[in-house]
C-alpha positions as CSV (number, residue, x, y, z in Angstrom):
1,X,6.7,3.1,32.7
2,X,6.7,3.6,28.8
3,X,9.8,4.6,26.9
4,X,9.3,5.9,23.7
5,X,12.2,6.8,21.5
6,X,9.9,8.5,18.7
7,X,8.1,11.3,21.5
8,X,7.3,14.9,20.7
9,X,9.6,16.3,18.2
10,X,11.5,13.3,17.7
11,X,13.1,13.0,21.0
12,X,13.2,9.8,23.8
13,X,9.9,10.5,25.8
14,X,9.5,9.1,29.0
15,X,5.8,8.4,30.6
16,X,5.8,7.1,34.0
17,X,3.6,8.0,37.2
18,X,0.5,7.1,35.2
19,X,-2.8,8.2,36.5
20,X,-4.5,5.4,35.5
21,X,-4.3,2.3,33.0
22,X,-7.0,1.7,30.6
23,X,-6.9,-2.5,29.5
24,X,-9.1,-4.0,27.2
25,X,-8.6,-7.9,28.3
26,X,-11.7,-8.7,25.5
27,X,-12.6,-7.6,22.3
28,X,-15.9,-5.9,23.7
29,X,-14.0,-4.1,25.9
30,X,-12.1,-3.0,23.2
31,X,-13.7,-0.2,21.9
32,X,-14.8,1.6,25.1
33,X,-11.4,1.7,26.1
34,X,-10.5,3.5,23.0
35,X,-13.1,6.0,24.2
36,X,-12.1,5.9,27.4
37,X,-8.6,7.4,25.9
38,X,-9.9,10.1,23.5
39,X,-12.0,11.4,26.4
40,X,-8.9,11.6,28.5
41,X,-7.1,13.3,25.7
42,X,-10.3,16.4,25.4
43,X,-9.4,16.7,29.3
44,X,-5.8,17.2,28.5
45,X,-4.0,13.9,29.5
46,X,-1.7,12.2,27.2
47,X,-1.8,8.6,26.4
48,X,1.1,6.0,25.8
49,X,1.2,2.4,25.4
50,X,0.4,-0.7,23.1
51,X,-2.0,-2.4,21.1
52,X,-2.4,-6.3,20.5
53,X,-2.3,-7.4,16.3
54,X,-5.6,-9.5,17.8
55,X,-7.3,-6.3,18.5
56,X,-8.0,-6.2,14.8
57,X,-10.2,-8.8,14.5
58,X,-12.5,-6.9,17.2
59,X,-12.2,-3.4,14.8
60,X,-13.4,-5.5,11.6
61,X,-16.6,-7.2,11.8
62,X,-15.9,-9.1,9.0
63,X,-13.2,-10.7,11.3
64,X,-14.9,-10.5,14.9
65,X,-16.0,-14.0,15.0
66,X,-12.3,-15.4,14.2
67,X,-10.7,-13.3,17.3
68,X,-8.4,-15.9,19.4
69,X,-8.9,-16.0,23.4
70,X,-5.8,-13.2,23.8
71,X,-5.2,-10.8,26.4
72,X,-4.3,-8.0,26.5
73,X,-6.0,-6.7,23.5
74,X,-4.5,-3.2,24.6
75,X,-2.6,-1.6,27.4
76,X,-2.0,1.9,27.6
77,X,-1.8,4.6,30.7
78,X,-3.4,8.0,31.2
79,X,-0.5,10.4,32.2
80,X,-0.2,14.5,32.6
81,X,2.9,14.2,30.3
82,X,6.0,12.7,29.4
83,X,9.3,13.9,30.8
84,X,12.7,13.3,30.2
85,X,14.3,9.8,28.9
86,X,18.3,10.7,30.0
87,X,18.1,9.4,33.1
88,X,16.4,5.9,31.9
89,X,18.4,5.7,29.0
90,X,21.8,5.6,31.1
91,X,20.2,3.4,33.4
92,X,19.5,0.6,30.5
93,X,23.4,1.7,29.4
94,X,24.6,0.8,32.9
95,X,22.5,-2.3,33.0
96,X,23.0,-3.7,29.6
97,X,26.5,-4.5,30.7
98,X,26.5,-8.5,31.9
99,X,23.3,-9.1,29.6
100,X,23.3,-12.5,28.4
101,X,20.5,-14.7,26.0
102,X,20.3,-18.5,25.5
103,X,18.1,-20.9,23.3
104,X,17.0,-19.0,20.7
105,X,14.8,-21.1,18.8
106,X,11.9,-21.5,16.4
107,X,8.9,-22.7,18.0
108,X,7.5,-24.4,14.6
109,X,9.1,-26.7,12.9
110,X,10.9,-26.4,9.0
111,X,8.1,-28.9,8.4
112,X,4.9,-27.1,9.7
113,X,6.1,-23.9,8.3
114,X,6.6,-25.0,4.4
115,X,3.0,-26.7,5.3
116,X,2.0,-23.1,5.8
117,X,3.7,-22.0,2.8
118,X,2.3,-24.4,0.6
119,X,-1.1,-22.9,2.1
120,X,-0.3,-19.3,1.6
121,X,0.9,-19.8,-2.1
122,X,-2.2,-22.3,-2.8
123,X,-4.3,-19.0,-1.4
124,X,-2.3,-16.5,-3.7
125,X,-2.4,-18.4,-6.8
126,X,-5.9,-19.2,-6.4
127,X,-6.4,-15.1,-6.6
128,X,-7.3,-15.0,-2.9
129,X,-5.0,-12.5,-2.0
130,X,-1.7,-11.0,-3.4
131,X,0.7,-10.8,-0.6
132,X,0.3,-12.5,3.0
133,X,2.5,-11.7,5.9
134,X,3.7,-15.6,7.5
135,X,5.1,-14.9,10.8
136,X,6.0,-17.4,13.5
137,X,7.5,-17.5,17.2
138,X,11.1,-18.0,18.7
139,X,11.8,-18.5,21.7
140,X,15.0,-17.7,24.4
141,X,15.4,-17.0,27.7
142,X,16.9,-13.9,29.7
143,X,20.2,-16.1,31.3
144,X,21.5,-13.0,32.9
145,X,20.9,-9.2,33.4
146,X,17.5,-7.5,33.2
147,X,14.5,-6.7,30.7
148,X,15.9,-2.7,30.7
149,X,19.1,-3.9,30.4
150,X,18.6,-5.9,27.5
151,X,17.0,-3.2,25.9
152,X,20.2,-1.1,26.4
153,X,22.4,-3.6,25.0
154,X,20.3,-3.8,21.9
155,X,20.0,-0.4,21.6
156,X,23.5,-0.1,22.0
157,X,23.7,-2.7,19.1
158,X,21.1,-1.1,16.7
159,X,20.0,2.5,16.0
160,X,16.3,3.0,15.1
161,X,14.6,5.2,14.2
162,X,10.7,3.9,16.7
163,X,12.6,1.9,19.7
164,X,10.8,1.4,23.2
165,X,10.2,-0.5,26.5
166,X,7.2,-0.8,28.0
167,X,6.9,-2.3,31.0
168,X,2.8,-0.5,32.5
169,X,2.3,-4.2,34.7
170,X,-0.2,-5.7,32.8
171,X,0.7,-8.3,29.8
172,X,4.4,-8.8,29.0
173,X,7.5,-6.6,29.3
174,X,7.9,-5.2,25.7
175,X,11.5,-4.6,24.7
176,X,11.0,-2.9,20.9
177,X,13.9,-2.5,18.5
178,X,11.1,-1.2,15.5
179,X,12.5,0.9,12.3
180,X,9.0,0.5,11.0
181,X,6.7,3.5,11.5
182,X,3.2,2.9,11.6
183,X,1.5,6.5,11.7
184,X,1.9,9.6,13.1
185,X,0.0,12.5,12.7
186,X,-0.1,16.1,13.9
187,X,-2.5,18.9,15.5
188,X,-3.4,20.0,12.4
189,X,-4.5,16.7,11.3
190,X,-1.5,15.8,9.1
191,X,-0.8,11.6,8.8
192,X,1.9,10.2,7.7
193,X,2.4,6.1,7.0
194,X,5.5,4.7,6.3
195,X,5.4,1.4,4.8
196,X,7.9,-1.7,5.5
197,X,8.2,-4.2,3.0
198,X,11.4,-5.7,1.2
199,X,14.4,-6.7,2.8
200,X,18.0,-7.7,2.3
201,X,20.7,-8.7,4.7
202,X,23.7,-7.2,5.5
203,X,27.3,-7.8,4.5
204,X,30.6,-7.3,6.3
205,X,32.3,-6.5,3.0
206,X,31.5,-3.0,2.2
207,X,31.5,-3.6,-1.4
208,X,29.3,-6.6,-1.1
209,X,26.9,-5.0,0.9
210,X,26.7,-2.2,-1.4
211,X,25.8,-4.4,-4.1
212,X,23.3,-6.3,-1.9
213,X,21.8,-2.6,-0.8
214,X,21.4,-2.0,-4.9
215,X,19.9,-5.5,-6.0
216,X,17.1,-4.9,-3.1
217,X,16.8,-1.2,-4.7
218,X,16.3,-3.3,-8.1
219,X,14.1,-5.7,-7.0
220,X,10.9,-6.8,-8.8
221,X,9.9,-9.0,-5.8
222,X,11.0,-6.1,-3.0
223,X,9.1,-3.3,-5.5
224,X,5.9,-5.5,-5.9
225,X,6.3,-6.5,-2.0
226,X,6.6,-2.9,-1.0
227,X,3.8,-1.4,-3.8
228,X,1.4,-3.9,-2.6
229,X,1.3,-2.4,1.4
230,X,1.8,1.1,-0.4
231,X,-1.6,0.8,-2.1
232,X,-3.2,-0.9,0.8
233,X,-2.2,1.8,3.2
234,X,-3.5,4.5,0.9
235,X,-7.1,3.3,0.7
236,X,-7.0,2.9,4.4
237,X,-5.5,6.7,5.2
238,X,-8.6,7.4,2.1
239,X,-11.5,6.2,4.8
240,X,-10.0,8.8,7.2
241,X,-8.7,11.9,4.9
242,X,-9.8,14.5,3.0
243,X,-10.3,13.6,-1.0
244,X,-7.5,14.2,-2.8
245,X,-5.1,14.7,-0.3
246,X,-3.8,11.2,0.3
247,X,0.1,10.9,-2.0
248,X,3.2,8.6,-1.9
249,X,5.7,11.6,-1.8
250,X,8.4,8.6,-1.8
251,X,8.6,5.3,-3.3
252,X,11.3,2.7,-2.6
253,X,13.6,3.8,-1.1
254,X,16.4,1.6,0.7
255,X,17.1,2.6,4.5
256,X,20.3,0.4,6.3
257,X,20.3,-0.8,9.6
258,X,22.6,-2.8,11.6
259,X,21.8,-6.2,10.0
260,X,19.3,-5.4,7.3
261,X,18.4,-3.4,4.4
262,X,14.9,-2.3,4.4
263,X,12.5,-0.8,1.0
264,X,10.7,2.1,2.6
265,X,7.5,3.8,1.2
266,X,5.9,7.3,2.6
267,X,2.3,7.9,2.0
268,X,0.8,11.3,4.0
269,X,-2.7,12.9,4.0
270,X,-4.7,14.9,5.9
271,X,-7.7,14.0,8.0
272,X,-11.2,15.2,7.6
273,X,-11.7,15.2,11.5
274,X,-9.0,15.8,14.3
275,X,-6.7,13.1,15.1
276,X,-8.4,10.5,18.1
277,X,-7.6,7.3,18.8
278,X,-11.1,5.7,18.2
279,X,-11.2,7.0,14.6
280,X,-7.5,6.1,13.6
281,X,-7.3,2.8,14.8
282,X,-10.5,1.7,13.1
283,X,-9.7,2.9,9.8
284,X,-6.1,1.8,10.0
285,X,-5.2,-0.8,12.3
286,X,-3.3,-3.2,12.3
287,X,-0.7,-1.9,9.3
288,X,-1.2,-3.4,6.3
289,X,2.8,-4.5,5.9
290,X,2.2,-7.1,8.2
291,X,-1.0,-8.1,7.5
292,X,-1.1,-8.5,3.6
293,X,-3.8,-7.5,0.6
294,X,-6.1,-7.1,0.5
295,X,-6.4,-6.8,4.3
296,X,-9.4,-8.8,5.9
297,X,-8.8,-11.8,3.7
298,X,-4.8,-11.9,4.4
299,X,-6.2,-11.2,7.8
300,X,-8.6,-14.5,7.7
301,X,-5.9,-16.4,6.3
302,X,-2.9,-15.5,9.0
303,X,-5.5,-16.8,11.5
304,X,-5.9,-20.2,9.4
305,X,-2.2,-20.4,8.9
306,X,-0.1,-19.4,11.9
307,X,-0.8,-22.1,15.1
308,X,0.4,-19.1,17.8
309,X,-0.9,-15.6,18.5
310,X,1.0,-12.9,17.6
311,X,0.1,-10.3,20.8
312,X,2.0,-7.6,20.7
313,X,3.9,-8.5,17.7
314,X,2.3,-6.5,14.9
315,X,0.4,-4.6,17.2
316,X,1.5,-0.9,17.9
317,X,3.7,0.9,20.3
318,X,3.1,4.9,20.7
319,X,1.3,7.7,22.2
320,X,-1.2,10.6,21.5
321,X,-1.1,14.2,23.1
322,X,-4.0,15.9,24.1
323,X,-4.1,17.9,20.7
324,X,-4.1,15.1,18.2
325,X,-0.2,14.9,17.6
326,X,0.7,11.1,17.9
327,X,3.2,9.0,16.8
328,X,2.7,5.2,16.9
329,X,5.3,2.2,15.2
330,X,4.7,-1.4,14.3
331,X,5.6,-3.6,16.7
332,X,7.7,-5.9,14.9
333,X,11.8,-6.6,16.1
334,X,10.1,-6.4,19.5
335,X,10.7,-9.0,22.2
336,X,7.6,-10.0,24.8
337,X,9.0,-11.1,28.2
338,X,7.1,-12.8,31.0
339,X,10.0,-13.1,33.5
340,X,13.0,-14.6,31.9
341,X,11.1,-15.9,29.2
342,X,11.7,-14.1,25.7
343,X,9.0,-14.2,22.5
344,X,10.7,-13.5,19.1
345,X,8.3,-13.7,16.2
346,X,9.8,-12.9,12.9
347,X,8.1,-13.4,9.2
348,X,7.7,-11.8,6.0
349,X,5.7,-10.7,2.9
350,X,4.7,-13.7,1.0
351,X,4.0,-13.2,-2.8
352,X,3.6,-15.2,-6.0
353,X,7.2,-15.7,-6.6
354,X,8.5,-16.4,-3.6
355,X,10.2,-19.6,-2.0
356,X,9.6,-21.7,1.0
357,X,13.6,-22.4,1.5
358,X,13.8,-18.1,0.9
359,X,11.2,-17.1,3.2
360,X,12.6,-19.2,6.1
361,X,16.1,-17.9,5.3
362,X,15.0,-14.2,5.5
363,X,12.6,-14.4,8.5
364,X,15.8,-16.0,10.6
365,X,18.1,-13.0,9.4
366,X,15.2,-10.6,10.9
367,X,16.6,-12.4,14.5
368,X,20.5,-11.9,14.3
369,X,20.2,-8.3,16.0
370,X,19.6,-11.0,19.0
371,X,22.8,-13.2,17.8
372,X,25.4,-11.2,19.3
373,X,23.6,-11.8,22.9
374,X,23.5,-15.4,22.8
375,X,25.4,-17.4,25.1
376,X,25.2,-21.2,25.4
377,X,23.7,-23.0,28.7
């Protein structure tokens, strides 16, 4: 089953009972399983599920010969149409009670990653790129309760605005805690990106967290962070939209979640053809706020940079109706289980002013929605 929290009209969606399951294991199976979905979709099926941040480097050609031995590249199931979430929901309420996660840990060192920084900032001030996304992977362990019922107890913990599980039987057991939409668009061809990029922690002290919220507002490095992905997402939504019709209706603004403030761009346009999943993923995928820019060459660099595969991470959670209407997020705060095993990545724009010591500071804030989970062995 999928769970989708972001489903037609805004409302928890559930898709279960699937018909079939379309996979794409390799990158040349990649595209005909995108067609294989789109032709679904022109026979009226919907479509929900994910997409690997390693299918990208089988959508570029400029990138094809870098793509990692991953699977899956993508995982989604063919379903008549999605129902009600209630009865789901209160089951990951009911099960979320007893939940329980140990050993949280990076799984590079402080040492390999400011060798990765020293990389990334050699690469930006050498006019390679302006911005690269440096991620890398924690790891825990489920030490009681199950996958649904961790998702409950974080949901409990969090509000957001593109949560989901997804647990289809093929690749891991996705538990997604995403504010961070990646596109949506409608029947009428409408798309909508709404870019990520800029971040400040929390504060118990109302009045301290109020003046953290406005120094993030303020922020040179959040603004040129968050314009960067704003211009790279509106040349991408360009190769797909009509001219002219790509804007940035809002710029900067600061949204609040439960241990993070987050700079938030909106950029909309409207698409020459209808909506399909072959044409919007090629154009678009994976989201420029966690790639970098310019795109293939922050793309070429993550690969040199970052030892582990992201999967899932960075990929994109979502689903498409039969008549174009879609909504799909970015698959970041989003934990991969195989069994009890847990996957955390975390990361963050790099730019030309930023710090090793500050990078590694706020990629571990981007894991305390986890903290209050964490038991000892």
């Amino acid at each position: 089953m999928i769970l989708i929290e972001d489903g037609p009209e805004g409302r928890a969606a559930l898709f279960e009972g699937a018909e079939r399951l379309v996979v794409a294991m390799t990158a040349a199976e990649l595209a005909p399983a995108l067609a294989e979905l789109d032709l679904a979709r022109g026979l009226g099926k919907w479509v929900a599920g994910w997409i690997a941040y390693e299918a990208g480097y089988a959508l570029e050609p400029a990138l094809a010969a870098l793509m990692p031995e991953v699977g899956p590249l993508l995982v989604f199931g063919i379903y008549d149409g999605p129902s009600v979430a209630e009865a789901v929901l209160a089951q990951a309420a009911s099960e979320a009670r007893g939940v329980a996660v140990e050993g949280l840990q990076p799984l590079i060192s402080r040492a390999a990653y400011a060798a990765a920084m020293d990389r990334v900032m050699g690469y930006i001030a050498a006019g390679d790129c302006y911005q690269i996304n440096l991620t890398f992977p924690m790891r825990a362990r489920l030490k009681a309760g199950s996958a649904l019922g961790l998702y409950g107890a974080l949901r409990a913990r969090q509000a957001v605005g593109h949560g989901a599980f997804v647990d289809l039987g093929v690749g891991p057991v996705l538990v997604s805690r995403s504010p961070e939409l990646f596109l949506k668009t409608s029947a009428e061809g409408r798309i909508e990106a709404r870019p990520m990029k800029g971040t400040a922690p929390r504060d118990a002290d109302p009045m301290r967290d109020a003046e953290l919220a406005e120094e993030l507002r303020a922020s040179a490095k959040g603004q040129a962070e968050n314009l960067m992905i704003v211009d790279l997402l509106r040349n991408d939504i360009s190769r797909v939209a009509k001219v002219g019709s790509v804007k940035v209706p809002e710029l900067f603004k600061v949204e609040h979640y439960a241990t993070l403030h987050q700079m938030v761009s909106r950029v909309v346009g409207q698409l020459v053809e209808p909506p399909s999943m072959a044409g919007i993923m090629a154009a678009l995928f994976p989201c420029g706020s966690i790639t970098g820019a310019p795109k293939i060459r922050a793309m070429q660099i993550i690969r040199e940079v970052e030892p582990h595969p992201r999967r899932a991470y960075c990929g994109a959670i979502g689903w498409m109706a039969p008549d174009g209407a879609s909504s799909f997020s970015v698959a970041i705060r989003t934990l991969q289980l195989s069994g009890a095993e847990i996957v955390l990545n975390v990361g963050g724009g790099v730019v030309q002013d930023s710090t090793t010591e500050g990078e590694w500071e706020e990629a571990l804030w981007k894991a305390r929605y986890l903290q209050a989970l964490l038991r000892q062995s």
